[in-house]
N, C-alpha and C positions, 0 to 999 in steps of 0.2 A: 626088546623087539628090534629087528633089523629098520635101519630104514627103507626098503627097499618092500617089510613086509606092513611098514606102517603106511607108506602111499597106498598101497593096497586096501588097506584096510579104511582108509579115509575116502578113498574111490568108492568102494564098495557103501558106504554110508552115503555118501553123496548120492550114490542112484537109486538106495532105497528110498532115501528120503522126499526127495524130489518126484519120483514116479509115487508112492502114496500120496504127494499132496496133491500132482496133477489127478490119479484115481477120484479122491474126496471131491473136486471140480467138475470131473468129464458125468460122471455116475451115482456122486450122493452116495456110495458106499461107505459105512465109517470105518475109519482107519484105525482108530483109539476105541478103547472101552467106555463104554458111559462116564463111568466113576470117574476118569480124568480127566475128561469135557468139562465134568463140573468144578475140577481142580483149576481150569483155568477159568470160567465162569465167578468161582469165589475171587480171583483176583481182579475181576472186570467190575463186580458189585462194588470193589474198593475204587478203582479209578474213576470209573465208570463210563470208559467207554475205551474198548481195544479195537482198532481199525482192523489188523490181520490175524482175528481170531484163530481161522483154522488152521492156519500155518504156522502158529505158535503154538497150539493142541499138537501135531505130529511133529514140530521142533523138540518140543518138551519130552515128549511119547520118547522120541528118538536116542534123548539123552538120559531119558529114566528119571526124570525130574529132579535135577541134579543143577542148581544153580550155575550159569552162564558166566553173570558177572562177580568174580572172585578175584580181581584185577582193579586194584583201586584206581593206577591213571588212564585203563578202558573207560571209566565210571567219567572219571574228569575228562577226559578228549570230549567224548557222547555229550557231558553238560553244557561242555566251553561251544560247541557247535553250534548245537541246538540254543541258547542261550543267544549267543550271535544274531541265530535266524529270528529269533523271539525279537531282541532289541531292535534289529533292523528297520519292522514294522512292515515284513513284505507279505509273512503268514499267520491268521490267525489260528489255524492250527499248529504249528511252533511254538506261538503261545501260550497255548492251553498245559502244553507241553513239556515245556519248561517251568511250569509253576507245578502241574502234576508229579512230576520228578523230583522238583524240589521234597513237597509233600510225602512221596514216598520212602525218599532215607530215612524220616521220620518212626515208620511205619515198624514195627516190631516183627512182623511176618517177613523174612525176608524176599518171598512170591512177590509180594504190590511190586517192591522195586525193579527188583529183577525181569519177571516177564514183562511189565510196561517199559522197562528199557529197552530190552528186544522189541517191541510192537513200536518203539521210538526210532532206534536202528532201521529198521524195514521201511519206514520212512524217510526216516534220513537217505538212504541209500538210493531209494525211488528219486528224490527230489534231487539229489546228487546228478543222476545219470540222464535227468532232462534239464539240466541247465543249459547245455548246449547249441537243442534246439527252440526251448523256451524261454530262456534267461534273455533275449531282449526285450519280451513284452517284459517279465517276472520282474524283472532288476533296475525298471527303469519307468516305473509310474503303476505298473497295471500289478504289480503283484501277483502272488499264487495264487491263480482263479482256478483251480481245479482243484477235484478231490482225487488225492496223488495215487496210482496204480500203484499195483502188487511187485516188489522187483521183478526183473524176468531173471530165467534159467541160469544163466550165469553168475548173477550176483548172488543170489542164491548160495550156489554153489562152494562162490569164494567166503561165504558168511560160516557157511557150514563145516566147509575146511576152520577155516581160522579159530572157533568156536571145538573144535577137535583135536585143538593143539595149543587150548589157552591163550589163543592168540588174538582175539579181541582189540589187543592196544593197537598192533601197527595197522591192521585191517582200518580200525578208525580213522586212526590217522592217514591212513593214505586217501580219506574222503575228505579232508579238509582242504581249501586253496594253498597251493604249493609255495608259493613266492615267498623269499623271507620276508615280506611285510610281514606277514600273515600274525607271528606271535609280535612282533612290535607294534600291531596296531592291537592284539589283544590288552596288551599291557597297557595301553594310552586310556584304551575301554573303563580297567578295573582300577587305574589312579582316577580318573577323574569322577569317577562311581564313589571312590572314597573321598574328593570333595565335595561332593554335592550335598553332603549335609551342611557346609559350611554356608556364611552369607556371601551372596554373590548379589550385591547392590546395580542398580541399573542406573547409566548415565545418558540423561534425557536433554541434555542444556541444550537449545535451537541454536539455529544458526552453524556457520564454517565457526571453528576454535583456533587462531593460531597461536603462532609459540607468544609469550607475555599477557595472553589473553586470561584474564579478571574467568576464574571456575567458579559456577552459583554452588556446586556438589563436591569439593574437590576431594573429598573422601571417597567419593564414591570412585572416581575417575583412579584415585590411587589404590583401594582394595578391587577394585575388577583385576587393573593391569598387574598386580600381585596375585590374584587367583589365575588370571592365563599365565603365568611365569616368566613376564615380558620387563617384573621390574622386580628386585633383590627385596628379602623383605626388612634386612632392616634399611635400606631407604625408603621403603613405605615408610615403615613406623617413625623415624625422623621428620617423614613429611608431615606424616600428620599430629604429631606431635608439636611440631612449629609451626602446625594450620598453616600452610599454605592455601592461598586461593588464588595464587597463578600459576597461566603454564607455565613451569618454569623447567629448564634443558633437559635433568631428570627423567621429566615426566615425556618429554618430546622425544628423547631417544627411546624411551620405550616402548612409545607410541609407533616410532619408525619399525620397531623390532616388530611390533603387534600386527601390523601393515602388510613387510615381508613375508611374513607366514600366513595371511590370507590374501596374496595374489592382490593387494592394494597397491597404490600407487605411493613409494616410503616420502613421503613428503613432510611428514608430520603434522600432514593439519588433517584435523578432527573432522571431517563429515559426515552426510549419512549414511555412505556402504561402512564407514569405521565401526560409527556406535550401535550399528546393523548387528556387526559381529561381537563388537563387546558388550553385547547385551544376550546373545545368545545362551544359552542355563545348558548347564552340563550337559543333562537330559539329552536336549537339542542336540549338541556335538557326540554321543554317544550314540544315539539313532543313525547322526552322518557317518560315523566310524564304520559302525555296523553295516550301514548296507552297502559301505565299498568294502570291507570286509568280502559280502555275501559276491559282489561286483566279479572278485578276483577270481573266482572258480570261472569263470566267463572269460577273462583275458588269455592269450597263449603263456605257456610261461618257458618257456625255449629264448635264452637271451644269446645265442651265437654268431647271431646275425640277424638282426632285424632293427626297425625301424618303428619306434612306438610316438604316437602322436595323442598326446593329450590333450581335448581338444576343450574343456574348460580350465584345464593349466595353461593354454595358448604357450603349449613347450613341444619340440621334438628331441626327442634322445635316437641317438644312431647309435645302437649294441654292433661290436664286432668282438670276436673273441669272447665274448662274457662280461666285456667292460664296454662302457660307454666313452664313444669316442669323440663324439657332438654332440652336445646341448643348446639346441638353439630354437629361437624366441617364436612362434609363429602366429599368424593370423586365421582366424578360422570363418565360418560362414555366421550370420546372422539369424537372430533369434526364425525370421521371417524365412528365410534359405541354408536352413540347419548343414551343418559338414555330419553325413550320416556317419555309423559306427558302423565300420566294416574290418575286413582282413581282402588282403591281398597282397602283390608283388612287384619292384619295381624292375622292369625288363628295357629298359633306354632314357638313356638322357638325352636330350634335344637341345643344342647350343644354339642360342640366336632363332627359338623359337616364334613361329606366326601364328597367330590369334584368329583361331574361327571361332570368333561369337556367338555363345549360345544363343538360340535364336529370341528365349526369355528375357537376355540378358538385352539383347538389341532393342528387343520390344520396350523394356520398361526404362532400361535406360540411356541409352546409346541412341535413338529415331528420336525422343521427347528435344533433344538436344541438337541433334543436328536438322529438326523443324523449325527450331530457333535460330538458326545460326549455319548459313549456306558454306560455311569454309571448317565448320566443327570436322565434319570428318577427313579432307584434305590434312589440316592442323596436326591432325593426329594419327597421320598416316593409315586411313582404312581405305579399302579395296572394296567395291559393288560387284559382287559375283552374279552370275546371272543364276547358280546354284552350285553346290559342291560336287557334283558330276562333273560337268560342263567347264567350270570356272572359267568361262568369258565375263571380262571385266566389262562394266558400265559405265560410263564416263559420269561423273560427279552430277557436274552441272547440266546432262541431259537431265536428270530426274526431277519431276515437276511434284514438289512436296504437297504441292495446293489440292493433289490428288491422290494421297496416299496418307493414311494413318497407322500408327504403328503397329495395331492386328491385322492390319491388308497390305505391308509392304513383303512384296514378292519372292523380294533378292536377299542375297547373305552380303555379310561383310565378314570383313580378314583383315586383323589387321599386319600390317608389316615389322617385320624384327626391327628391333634396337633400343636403343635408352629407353624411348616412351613406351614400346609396347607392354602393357597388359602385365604381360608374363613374364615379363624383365628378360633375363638374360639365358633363362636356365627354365627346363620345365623335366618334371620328370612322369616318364609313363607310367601308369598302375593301373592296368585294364581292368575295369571293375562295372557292376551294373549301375553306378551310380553316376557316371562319367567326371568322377572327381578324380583328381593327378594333384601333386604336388608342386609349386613353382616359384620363380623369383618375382619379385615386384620393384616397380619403379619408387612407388611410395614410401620409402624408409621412415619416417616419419613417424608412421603409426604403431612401430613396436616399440615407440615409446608408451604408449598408452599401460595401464594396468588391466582393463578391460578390452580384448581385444578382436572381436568380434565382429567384422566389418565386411567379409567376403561372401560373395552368391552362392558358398558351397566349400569350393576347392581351396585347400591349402598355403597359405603365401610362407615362405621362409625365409624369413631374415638374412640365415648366413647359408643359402645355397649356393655359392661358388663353392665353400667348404664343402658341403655334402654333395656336389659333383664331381669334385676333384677326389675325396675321398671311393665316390664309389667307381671311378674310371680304373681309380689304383687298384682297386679291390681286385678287376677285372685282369689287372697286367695292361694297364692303357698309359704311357707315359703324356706329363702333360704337352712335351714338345708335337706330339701326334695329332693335338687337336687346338695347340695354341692359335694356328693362323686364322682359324675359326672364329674369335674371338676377335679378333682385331678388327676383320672385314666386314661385320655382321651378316657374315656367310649360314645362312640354317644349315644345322649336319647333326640327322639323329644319329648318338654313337649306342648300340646295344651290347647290353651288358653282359659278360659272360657268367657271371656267378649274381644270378637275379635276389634280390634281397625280400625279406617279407615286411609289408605296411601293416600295421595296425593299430587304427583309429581307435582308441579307448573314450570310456567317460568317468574318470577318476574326478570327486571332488574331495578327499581325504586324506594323504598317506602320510609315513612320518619319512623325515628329511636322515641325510646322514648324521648330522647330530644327536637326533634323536625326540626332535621336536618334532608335534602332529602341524601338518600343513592343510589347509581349505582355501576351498575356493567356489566361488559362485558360481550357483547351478544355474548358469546360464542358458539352457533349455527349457528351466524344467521339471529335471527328472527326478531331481530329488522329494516331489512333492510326496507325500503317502498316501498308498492309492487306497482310493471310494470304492470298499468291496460292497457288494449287493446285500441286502438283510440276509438271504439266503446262504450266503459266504460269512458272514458272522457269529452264524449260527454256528457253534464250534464248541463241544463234542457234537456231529449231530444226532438229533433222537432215535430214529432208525438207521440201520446199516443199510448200504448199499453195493457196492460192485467189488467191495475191498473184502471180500470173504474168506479166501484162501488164505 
């Protein structure tokens, strides 16, 4: 057959097929014969319960009942997905799902397997195509609170084609998260699934631990840090073999290793975010994998220029070309004034930026301070606007504090470029509805912290001279054009001719180049698993509803 006579022919399928399932919908007309209703019926009494009956009845009809999945790594993409979704703990339909599927490889009819994988599929694909506008409640506490619609006309379509051409594997695959994480966090999933039969002892000893510090467990402290693979095992087994019960260097450098890879501070001494994490049971980190697995279908995955901000890694990575050209340390907002997850673009750097005060920020903390203290804001170079229209300045010391509390004070404040301001040196635009930007800070200090979490929202960056100078070049802006700027603490927004894309992620999981899994605390949050209703538990549920087609 011509290619030319086989698109045709796959067309032609496609519109019967889809115009009979839309008929079966608009009119209750049957499309199929009794007899094969109950062909797929006998396959529902096995699972027991197919969400998109009818649309599997004139799939099947279509195809002459002629098995689907004939494609052993179609079979494994569909399990490795859907398995993902199951562990994650964002759907209990997933769940049901994945243990059903399991179940019907079993099954000697090969119908169980087969059509509940297609009715698996259709869900998959549904759940796919709303991630985009619902993966921030889904992905990030509230889970799939819905009962998932029917795919639309298009998916369809493409399911149908591929399904016409034995093509099932790459169709699947093109519905899994794109990024190369994606199979190296699968991998992380199914090694530490295969230790979890092992003992995984928990190290409880109170108090900070430092190095020479007398271990009440030190078995234990040495078989954890040997199941995270932080320490070699035969110096475990020498350790414990010669009973050690101090810290001794060994044991501290692996602890620093242990540290590193959960975003701790490598100090080597034992605390509670430490024994937090080495206590944590496979289980545990196999749920975290999973649901930033599920995360990444949510992120852009376009690395040619963009600008991705992890905001519980407290890292920014600057992509240009497909490589990362900065990595640098950042501060983000406070459990209390979250840095929201967004996308957008940066269109100007601002050299020797001035500080209009949000007026939040004034209120709570900026007015508390300068009630105290008559020369705070002088000190610190701020400006009393009479408002951002107008900006006629207030003289200081007109202002009778004895009259004014911080939710009735009038006026804005600004404050002036330089060393001390706010914003440091460098502020970068990112018009967005959150009114978060990117900026320098005076405070260096704080990205020393491992925990870094300090700001009312917006962005602080470590090493922002690098990522201004970088994106001025980007532009064709040489630095001599806007060095004198610098020197004088002259304000000069320079805008940018090739605007770049932000995006605020919320990754607490991936693995590193090495090849090690990395965590980090869900400093929001989000990682809790969400409290579905009894009603959302209920999972097959006993009657059908909306998902008929």
């Amino acid at each position: 057959m011509s290619v030319m006579r086989s698109r045709f022919w796959t067309l032609v399928l496609v519109s019967i097929f889809i115009s009979s399932a839309t008929a079966v919908e608009l009119t209750g007309e049957k499309a199929v014969p009794v007899s094969d209703v109950a062909w797929i019926d006998d396959v529902e009494g096995e699972v027991g319960h197919l969400v998109h009956k009818k649309l599997l009845t004139s799939l099947y009809f279509r195809f002459s009942y002629q098995p689907l999945w004939i494609d052993g790594m179609a079979k494994d993409e569909l399990e490795t997905q859907v398995n993902v979704i199951s562990l994650s703990g964002i759907s209990t339909e997933f769940a049901w799902r994945a243990t059903v599927l399991r179940d019907a490889k079993m099954s000697a009819d090969w119908r169980v397997y087969d059509v509940f994988a297609t009715d698996t599929l259709l869900s998959l694909m549904s759940y796919n195509s709303l991630i985009a506008e619902r993966g921030r409640d889904w992905l990030f506490g509230k889970g799939v609170d819905i009962e998932l619609p029917l795919p639309d006309f298009q998916q369809v379509s493409q399911l149908v084609n591929a399904a016409s051409r034995n093509g099932l594997y790459p169709y699947i695959d093109s519905l899994r998260p794109q990024p190369k994480q994606y199979w190296a966090m699968v991998k992380a999933i199914i090694s530490l699934q295969e230790l979890e039969p092992l003992h995984w002892p928990t190290f409880q000893q109170k108090g900070l631990i430092k190095p020479k510090y007398r271990l009440n467990k030190s078995d234990a402290l040495i078989t954890s840090l040997m199941r995270h693979g932080v320490l070699d095992v035969s110096t475990a087994r020498r350790l414990i073999v010669n009973q050690t019960d101090r810290y001794v260097p060994e044991l501290v450098e692996a602890v620093r290793r242990f540290q590193t890879r959960h975003g701790l501070k490598s100090d080597g001494v034992i605390g509670s975010q430490t024994k937090k994490w080495l206590n944590k049971t496979p289980k545990d980190r196999v749920k975290l994998i999973a649901l930033n697995i599920e995360r990444m279908r949510y992120w852009p995955v376009k690395t040619h220029q963009v600008i991705f901000v992890n905001i519980p890694g407290y890292e920014l990575d600057l992509w240009m070309d497909d490589k990362v050209v900065l990595n640098s340390k950042v501060i983000v907002g406070r459990p209390s004034r979250k840095t929201p997850i967004f996308n957008a673009h940066v269109n100007s750097v601002v050299l020797n930026p001035h500080w209009n005060v949000p007026i939040k920020i004034m209120r709570k903390d900026i007015l508390p301070k300068a009630s105290r203290d008559s020369n705070y804001l002088t000190e610190n170079r701020y400006r009393v606007l009479n408002s951002w229209v107008k900006s006629t300045e207030i003289p200081v010391e007109d202002i009778d504090w004895t009259t004014f509390k911080p939710h009735t004070f009038p006026y804005r404040l600004q404050q002036a470029p330089g060393k001390q301001n706010a914003l440091g040196l460098y502020k970068f635009n990112i018009p967005n509805n959150n009114a978060i930007y990117l900026h320098d800070t005076p405070a260096k200090s704080l990205f020393d912290e491992g925990r870094r979490a300090f700001s009312s929202g917006c962005v602080r960056v470590e090493q922002a001279q690098v990522l201004a100078e970088l994106l001025l070049h980007r532009s064709g802006l040489e630095k001599r054009r806007y060095a004198k700027y610098k020197k004088t603490f002259t304000t000069k927004q320079v805008s940018l001719k090739e605007r770049i894309d932000v995006h605020a992620i919320y990754q607490t999981a991936w693995v590193n180049a090495q090849g090690n899994v990395e965590y980090r605390d869900d400093v929001y949050q989000y990682d809790i698993a969400p409290e579905f209703e009894r009603t959302q538990l209920d999972w097959p549920p006993t009657l059908l509803t909306k998902n008929q087609l």
